[in-house]
C-alpha distance (Angstrom), angle and dihedral (degrees) to the residues before:
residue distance angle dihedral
X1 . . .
X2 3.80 . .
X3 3.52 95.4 .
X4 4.20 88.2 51.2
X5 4.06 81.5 52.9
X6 3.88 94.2 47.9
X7 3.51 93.3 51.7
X8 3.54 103.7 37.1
X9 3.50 107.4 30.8
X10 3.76 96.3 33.8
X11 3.66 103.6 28.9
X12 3.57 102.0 -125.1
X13 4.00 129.5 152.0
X14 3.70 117.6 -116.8
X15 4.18 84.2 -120.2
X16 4.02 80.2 49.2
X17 4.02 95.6 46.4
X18 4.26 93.1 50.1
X19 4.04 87.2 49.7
X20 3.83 96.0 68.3
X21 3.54 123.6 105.0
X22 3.87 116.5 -144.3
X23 3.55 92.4 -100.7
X24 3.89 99.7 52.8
X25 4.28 88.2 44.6
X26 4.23 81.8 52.1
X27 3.86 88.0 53.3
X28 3.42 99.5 48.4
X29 3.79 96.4 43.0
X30 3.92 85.9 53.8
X31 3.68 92.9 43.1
X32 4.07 92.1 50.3
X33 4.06 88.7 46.8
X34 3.48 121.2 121.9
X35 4.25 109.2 -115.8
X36 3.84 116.5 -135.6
X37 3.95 123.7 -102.0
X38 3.56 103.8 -102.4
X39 3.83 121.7 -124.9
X40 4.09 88.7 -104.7
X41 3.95 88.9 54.5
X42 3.43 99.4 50.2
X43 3.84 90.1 54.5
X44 3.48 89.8 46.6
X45 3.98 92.5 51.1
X46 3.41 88.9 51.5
X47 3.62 102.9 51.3
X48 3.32 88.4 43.2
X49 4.03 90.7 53.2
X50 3.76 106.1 32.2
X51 3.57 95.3 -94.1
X52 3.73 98.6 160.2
X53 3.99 124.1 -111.9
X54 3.83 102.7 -6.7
């Protein structure tokens, strides 16, 4: 599964993927995170949607 990711999602080469230390595979997998929806952009999705009193 992570290698799939690394390769796919990242673009990596398999010789690329078995080079990275444990530190550089933690930095990409928090670079390649999704970030949470802020407060203001959830209100803003749901005015923009219907979403109720926001």
């Amino acid at each position: 599964m992570m290698f799939a990711f690394a390769v796919l999602r990242l673009g990596l080469s398999p010789a690329d993927f078995w080079t990275l230390s444990a530190a550089e595979w933690r930095a990409l997998l928090d670079a390649a995170a999704p970030q949470a929806m802020t407060r203001d952009a959830l209100s803003a999705l749901m005015k923009t949607h219907g979403g109720g009193d926001a």
